[in-house]
PDB file of N, CA, C and O in Angstrom:
ATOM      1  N   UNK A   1      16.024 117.469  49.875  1.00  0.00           N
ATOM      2  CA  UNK A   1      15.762 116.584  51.001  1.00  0.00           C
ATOM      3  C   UNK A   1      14.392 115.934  50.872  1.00  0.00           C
ATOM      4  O   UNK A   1      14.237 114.712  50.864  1.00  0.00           O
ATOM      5  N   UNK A   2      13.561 116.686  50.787  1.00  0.00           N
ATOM      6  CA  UNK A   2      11.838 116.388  50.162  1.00  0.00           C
ATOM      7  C   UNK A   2      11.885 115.309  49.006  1.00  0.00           C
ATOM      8  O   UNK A   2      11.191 114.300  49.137  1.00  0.00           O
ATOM      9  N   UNK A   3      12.657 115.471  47.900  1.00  0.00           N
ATOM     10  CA  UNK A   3      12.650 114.345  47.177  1.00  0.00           C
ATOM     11  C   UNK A   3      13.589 113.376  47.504  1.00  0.00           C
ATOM     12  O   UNK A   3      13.686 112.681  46.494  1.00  0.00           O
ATOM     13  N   UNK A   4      14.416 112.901  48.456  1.00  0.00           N
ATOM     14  CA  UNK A   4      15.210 111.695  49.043  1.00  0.00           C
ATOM     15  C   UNK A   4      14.203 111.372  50.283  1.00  0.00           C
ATOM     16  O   UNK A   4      14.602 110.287  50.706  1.00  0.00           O
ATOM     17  N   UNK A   5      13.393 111.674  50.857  1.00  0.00           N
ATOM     18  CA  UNK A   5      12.181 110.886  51.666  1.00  0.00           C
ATOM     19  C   UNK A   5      11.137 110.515  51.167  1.00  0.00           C
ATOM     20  O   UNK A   5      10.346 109.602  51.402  1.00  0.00           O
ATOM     21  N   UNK A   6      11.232 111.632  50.163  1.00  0.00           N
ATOM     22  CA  UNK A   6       9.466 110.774  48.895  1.00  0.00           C
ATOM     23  C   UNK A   6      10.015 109.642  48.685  1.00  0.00           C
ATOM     24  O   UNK A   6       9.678 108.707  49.412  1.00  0.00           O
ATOM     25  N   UNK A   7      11.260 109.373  47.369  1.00  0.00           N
ATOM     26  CA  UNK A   7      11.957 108.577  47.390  1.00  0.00           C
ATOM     27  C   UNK A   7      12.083 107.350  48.170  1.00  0.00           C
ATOM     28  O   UNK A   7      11.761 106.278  47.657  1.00  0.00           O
ATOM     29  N   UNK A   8      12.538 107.416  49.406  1.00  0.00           N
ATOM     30  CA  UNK A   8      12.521 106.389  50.254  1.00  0.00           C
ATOM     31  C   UNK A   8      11.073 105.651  50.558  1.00  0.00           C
ATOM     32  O   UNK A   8      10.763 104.464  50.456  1.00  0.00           O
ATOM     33  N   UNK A   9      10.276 106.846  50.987  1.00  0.00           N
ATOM     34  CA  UNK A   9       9.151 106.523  51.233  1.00  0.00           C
ATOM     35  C   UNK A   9       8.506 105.781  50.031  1.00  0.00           C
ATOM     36  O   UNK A   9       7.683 105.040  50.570  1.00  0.00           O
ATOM     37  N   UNK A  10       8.449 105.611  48.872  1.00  0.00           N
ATOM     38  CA  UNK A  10       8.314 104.886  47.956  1.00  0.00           C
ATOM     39  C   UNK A  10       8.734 103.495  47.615  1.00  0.00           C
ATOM     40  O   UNK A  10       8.099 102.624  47.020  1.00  0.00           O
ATOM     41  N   UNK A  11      10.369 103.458  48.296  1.00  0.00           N
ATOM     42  CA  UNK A  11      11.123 102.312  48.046  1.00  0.00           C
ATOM     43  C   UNK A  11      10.510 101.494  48.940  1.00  0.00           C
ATOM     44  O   UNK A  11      10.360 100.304  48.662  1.00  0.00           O
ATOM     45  N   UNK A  12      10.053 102.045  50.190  1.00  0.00           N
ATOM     46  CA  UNK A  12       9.702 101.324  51.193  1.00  0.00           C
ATOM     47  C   UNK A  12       8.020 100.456  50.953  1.00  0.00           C
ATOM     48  O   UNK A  12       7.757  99.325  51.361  1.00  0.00           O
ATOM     49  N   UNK A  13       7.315 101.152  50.377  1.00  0.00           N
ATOM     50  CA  UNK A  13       6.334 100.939  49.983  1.00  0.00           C
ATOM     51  C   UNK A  13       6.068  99.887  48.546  1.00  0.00           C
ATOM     52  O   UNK A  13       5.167  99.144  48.156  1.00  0.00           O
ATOM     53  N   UNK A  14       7.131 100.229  48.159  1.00  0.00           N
ATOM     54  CA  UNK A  14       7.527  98.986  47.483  1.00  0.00           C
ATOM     55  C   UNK A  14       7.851  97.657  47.751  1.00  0.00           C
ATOM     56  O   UNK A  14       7.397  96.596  47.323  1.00  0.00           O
ATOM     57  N   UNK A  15       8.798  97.955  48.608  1.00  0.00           N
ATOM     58  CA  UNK A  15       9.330  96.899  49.232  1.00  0.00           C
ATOM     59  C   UNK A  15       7.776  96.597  50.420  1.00  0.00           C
ATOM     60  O   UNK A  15       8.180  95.596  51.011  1.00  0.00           O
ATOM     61  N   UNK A  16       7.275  96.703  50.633  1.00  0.00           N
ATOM     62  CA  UNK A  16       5.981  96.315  51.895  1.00  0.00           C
ATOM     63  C   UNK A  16       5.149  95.243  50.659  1.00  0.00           C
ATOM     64  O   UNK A  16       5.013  94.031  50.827  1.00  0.00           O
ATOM     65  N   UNK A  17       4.765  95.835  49.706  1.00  0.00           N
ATOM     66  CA  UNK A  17       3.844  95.269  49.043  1.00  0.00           C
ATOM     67  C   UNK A  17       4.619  94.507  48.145  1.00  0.00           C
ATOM     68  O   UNK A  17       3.878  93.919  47.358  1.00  0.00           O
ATOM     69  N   UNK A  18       6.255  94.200  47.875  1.00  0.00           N
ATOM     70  CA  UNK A  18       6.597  93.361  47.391  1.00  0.00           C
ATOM     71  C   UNK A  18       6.627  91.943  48.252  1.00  0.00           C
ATOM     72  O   UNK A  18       6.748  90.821  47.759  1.00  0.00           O
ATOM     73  N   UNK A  19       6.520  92.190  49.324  1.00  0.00           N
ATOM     74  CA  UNK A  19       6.617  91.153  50.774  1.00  0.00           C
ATOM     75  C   UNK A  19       4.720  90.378  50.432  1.00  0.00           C
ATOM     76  O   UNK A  19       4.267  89.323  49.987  1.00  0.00           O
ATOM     77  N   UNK A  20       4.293  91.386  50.850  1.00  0.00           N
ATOM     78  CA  UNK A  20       2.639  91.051  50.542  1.00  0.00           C
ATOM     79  C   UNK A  20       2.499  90.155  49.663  1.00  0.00           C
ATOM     80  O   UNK A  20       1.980  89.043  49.756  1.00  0.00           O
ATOM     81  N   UNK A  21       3.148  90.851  48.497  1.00  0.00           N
ATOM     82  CA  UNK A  21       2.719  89.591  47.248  1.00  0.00           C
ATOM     83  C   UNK A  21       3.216  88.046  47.403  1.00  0.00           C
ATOM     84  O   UNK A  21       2.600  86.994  47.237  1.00  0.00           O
ATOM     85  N   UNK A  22       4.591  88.314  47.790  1.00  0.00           N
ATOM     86  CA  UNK A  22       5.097  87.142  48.087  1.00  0.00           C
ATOM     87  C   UNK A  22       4.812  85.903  49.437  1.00  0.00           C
ATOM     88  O   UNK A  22       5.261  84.775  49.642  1.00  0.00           O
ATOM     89  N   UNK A  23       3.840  86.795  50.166  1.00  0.00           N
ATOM     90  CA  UNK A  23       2.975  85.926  51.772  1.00  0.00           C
ATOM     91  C   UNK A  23       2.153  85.507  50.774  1.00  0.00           C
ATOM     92  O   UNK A  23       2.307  84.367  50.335  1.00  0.00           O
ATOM     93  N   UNK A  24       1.119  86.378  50.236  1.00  0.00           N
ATOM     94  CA  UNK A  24      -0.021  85.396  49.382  1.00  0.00           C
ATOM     95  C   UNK A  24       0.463  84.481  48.501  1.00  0.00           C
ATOM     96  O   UNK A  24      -0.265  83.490  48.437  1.00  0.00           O
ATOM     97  N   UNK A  25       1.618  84.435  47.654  1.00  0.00           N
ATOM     98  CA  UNK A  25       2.250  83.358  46.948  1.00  0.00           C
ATOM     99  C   UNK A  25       2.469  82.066  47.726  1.00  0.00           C
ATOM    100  O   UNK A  25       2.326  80.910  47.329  1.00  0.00           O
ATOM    101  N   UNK A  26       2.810  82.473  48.803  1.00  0.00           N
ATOM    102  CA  UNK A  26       3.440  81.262  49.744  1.00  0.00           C
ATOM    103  C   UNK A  26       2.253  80.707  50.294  1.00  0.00           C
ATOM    104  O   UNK A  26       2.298  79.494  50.497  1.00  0.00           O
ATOM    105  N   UNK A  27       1.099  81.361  50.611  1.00  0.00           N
ATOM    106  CA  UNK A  27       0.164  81.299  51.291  1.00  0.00           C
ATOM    107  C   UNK A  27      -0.403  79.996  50.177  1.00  0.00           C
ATOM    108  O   UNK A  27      -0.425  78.776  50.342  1.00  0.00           O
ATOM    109  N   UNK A  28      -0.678  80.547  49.426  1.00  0.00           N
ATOM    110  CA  UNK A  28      -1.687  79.661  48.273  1.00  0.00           C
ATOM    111  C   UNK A  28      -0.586  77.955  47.857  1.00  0.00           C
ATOM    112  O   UNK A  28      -0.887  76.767  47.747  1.00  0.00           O
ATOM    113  N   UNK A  29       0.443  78.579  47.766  1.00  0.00           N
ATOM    114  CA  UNK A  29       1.689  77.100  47.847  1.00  0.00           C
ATOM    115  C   UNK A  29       1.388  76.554  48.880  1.00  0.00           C
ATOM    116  O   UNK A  29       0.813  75.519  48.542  1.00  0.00           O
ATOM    117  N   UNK A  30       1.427  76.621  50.029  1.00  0.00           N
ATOM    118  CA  UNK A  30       1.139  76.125  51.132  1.00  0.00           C
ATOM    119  C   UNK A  30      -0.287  75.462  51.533  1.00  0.00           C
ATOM    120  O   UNK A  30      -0.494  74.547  52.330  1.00  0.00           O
ATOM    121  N   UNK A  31      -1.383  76.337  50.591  1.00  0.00           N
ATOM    122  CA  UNK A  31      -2.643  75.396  51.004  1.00  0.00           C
ATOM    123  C   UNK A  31      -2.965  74.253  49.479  1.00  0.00           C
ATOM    124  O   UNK A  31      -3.867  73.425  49.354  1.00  0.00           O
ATOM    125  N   UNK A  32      -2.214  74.500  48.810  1.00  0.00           N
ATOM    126  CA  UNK A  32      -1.947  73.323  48.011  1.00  0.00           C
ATOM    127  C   UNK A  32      -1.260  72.088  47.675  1.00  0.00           C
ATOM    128  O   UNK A  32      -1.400  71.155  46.885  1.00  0.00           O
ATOM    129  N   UNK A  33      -0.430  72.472  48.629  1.00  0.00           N
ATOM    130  CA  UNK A  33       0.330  71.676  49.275  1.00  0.00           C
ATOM    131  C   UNK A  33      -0.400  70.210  50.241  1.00  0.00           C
ATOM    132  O   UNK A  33      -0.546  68.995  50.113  1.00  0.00           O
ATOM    133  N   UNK A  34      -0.737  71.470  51.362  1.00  0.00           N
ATOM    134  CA  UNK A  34      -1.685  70.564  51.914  1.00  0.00           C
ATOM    135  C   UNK A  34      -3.028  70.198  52.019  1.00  0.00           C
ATOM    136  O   UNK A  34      -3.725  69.927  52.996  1.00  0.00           O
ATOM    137  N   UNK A  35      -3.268  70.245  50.746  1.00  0.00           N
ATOM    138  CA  UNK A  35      -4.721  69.642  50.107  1.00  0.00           C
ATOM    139  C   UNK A  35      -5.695  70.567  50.454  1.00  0.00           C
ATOM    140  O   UNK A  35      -6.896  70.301  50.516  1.00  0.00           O
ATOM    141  N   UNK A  36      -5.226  71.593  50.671  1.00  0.00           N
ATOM    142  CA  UNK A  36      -6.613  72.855  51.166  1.00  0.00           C
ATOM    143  C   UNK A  36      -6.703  73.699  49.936  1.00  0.00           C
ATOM    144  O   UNK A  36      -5.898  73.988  49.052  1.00  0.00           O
ATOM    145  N   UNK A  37      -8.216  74.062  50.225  1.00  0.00           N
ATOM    146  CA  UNK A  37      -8.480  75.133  49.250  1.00  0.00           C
ATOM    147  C   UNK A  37      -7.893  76.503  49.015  1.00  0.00           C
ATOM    148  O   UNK A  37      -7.059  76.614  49.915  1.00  0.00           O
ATOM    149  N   UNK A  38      -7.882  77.315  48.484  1.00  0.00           N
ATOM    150  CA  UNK A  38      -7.172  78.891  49.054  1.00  0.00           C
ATOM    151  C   UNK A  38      -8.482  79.973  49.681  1.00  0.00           C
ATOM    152  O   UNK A  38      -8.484  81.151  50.037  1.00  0.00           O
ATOM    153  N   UNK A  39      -9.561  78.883  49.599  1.00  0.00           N
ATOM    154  CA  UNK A  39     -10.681  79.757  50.854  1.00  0.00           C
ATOM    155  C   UNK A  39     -11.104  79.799  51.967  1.00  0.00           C
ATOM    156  O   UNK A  39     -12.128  80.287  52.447  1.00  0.00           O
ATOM    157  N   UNK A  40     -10.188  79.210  52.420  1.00  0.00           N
ATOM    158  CA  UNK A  40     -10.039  78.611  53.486  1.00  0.00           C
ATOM    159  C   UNK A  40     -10.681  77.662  54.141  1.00  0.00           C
ATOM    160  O   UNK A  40     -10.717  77.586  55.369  1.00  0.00           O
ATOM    161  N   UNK A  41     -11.249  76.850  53.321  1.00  0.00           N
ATOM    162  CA  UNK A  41     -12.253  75.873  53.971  1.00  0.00           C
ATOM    163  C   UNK A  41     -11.867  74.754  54.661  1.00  0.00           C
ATOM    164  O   UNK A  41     -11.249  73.925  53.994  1.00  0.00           O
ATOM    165  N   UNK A  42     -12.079  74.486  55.902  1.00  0.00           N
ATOM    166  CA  UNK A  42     -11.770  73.438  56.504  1.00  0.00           C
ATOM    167  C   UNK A  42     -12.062  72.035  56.368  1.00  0.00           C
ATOM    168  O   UNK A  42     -13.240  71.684  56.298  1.00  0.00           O
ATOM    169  N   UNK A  43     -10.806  70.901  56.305  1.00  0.00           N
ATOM    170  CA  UNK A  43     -11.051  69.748  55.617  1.00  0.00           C
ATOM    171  C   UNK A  43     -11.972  68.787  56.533  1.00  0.00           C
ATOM    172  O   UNK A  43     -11.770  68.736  57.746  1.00  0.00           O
ATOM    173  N   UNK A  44     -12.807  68.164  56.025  1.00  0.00           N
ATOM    174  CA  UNK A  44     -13.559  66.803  57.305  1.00  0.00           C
ATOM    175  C   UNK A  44     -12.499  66.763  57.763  1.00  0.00           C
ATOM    176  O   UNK A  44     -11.542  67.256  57.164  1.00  0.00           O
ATOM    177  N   UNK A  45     -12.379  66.174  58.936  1.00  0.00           N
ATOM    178  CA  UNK A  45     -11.726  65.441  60.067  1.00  0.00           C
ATOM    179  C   UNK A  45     -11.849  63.788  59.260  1.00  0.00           C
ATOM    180  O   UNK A  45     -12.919  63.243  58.990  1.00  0.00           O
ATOM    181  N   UNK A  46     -10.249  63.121  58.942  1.00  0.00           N
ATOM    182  CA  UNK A  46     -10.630  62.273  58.758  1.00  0.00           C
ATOM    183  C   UNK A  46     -11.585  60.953  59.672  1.00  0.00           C
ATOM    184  O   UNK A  46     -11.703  61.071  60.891  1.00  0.00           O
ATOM    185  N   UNK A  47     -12.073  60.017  59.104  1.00  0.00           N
ATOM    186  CA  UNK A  47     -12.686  59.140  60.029  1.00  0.00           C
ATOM    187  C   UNK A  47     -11.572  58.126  61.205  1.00  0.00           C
ATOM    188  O   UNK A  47     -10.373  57.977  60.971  1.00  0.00           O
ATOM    189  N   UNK A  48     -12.195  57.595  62.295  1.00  0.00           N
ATOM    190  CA  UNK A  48     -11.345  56.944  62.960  1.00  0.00           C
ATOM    191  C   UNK A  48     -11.398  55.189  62.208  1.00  0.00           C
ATOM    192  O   UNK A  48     -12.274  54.407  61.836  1.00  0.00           O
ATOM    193  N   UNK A  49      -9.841  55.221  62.287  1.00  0.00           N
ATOM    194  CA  UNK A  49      -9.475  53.983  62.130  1.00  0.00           C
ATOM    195  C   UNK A  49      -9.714  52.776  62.667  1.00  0.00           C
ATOM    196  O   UNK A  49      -8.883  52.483  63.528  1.00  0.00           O
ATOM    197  N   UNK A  50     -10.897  51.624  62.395  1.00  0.00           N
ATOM    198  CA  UNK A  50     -10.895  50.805  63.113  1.00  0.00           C
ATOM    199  C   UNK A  50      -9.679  49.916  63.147  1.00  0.00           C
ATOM    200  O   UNK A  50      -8.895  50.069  62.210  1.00  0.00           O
ATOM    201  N   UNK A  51      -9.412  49.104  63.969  1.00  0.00           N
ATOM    202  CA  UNK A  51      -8.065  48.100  64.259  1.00  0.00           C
ATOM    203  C   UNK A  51      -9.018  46.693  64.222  1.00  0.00           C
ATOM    204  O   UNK A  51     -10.180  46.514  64.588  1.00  0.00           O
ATOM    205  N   UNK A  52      -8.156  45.899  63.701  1.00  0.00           N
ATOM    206  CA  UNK A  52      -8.152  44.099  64.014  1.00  0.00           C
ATOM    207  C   UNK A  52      -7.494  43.597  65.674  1.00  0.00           C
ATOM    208  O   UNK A  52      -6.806  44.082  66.573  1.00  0.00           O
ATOM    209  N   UNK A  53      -8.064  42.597  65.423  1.00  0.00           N
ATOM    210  CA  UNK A  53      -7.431  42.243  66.599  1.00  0.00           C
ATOM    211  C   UNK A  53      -6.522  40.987  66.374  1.00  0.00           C
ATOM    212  O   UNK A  53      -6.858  40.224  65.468  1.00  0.00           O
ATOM    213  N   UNK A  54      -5.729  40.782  66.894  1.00  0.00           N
ATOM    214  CA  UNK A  54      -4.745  39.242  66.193  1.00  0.00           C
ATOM    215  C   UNK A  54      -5.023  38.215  65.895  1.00  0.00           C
ATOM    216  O   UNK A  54      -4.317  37.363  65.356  1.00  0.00           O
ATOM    217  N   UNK A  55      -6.544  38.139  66.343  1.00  0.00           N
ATOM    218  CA  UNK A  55      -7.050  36.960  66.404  1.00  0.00           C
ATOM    219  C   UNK A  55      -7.372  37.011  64.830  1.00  0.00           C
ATOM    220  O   UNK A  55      -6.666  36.646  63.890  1.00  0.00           O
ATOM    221  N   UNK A  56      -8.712  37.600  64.836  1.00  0.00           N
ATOM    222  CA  UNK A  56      -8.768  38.353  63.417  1.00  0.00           C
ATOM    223  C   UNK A  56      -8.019  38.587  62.500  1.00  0.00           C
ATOM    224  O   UNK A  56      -8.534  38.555  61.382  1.00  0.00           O
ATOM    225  N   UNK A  57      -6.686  38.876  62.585  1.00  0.00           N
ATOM    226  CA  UNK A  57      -6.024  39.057  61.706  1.00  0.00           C
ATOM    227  C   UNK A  57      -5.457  37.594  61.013  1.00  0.00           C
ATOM    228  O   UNK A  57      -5.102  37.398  59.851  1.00  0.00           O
ATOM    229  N   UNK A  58      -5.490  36.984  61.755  1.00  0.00           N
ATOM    230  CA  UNK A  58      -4.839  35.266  62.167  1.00  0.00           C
ATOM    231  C   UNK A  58      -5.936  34.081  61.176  1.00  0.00           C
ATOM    232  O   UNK A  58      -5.761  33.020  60.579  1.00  0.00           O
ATOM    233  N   UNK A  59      -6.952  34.899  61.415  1.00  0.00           N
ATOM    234  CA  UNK A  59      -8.130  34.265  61.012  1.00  0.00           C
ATOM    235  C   UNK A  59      -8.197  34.800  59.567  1.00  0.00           C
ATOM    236  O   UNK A  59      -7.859  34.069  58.636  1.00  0.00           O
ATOM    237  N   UNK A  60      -8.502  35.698  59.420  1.00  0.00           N
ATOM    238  CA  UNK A  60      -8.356  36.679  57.518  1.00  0.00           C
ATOM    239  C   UNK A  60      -7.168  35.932  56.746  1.00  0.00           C
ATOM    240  O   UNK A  60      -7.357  35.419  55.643  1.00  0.00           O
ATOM    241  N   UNK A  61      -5.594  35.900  57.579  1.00  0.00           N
ATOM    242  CA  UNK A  61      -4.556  35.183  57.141  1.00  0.00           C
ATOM    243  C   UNK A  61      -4.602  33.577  56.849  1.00  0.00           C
ATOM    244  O   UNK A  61      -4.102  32.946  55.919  1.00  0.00           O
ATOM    245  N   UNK A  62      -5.329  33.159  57.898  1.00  0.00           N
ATOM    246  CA  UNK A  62      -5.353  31.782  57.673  1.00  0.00           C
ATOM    247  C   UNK A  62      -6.300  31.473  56.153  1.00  0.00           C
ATOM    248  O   UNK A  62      -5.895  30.632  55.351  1.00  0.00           O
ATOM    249  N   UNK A  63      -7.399  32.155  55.941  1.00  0.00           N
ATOM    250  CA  UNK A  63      -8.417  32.015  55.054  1.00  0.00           C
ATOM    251  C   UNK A  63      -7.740  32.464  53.450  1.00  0.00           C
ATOM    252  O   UNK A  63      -8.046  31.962  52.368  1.00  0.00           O
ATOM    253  N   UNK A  64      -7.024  33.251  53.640  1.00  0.00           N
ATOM    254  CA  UNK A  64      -5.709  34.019  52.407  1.00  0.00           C
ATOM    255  C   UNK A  64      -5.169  32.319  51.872  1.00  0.00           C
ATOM    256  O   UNK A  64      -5.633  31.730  50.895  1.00  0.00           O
ATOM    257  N   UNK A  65      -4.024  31.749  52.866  1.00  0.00           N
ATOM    258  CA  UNK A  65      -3.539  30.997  52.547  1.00  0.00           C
ATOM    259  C   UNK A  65      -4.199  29.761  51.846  1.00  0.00           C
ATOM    260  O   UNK A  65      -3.769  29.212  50.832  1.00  0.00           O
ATOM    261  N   UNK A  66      -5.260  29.434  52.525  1.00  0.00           N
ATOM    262  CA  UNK A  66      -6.326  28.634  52.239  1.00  0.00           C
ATOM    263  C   UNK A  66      -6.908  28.572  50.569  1.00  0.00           C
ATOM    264  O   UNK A  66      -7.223  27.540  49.976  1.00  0.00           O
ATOM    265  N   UNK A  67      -6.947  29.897  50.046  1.00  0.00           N
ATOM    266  CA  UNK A  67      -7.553  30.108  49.278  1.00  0.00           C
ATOM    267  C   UNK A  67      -6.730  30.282  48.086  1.00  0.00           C
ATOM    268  O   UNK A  67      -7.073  30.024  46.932  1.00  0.00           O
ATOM    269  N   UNK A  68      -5.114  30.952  48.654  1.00  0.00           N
ATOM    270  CA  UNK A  68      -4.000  30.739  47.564  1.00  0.00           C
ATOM    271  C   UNK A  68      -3.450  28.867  47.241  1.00  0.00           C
ATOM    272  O   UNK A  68      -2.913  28.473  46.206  1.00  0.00           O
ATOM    273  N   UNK A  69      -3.750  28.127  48.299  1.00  0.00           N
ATOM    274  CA  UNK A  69      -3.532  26.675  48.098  1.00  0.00           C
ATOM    275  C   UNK A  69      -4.032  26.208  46.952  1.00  0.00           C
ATOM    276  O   UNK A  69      -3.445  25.834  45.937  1.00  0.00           O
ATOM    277  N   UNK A  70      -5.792  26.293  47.346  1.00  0.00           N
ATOM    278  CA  UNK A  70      -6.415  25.819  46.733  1.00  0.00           C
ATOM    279  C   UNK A  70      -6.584  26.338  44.899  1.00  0.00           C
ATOM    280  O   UNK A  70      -6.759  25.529  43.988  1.00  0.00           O
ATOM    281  N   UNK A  71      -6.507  27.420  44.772  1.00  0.00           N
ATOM    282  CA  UNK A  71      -5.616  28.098  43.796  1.00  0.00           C
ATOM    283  C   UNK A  71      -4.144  27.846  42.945  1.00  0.00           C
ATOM    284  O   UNK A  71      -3.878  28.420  41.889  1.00  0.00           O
ATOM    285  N   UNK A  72      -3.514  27.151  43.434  1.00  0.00           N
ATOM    286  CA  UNK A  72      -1.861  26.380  43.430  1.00  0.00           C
ATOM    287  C   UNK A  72      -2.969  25.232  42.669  1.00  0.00           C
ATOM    288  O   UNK A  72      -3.480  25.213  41.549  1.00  0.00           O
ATOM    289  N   UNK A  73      -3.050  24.411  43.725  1.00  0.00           N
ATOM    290  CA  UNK A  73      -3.577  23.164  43.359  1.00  0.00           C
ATOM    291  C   UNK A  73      -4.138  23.192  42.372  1.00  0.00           C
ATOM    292  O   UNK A  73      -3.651  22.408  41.558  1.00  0.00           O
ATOM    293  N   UNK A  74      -5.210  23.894  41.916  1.00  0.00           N
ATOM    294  CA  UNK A  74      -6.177  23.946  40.255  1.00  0.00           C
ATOM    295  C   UNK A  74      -4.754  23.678  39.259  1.00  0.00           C
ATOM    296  O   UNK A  74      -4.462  22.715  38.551  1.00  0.00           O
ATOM    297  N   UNK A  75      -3.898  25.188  39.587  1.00  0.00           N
ATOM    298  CA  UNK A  75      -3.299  24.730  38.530  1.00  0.00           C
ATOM    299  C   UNK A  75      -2.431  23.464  37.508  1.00  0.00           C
ATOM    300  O   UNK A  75      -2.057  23.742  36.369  1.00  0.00           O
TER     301      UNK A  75
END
């Protein structure tokens, strides 16, 4: 009986630290995944996005076209 609970008690202990290995496997997949280190270091916060406004955008676009014309035309 003593050696079918060592036994078990072994399998089990096996099985615990076969789990273990496989969290830190996943663990380290997972912070490589998402661009993290495996030391846990926390990434900057990216910066905030400034926006255009339509006008602006209207204006950048108009100056694009302008400049692909005049570009056409050389050739």
């Amino acid at each position: 009986m003593w050696c079918n609970l060592y036994t078990l008690a072994m399998s089990l202990a096996d099985i615990v630290s076969s789990i273990d290995s496989e969290i830190a496997r996943l663990t380290q997949a997972r912070a490589l995944l998402s661009g993290l280190s495996t030391t846990k270091d926390t990434a900057a916060p990216l910066p905030k996005r400034r926006k255009l406004s339509a006008a602006a955008r209207k204006k950048i676009g108009d100056a694009q076209r302008k400049r692909w014309a005049t570009q056409k035309k050389d050739k």
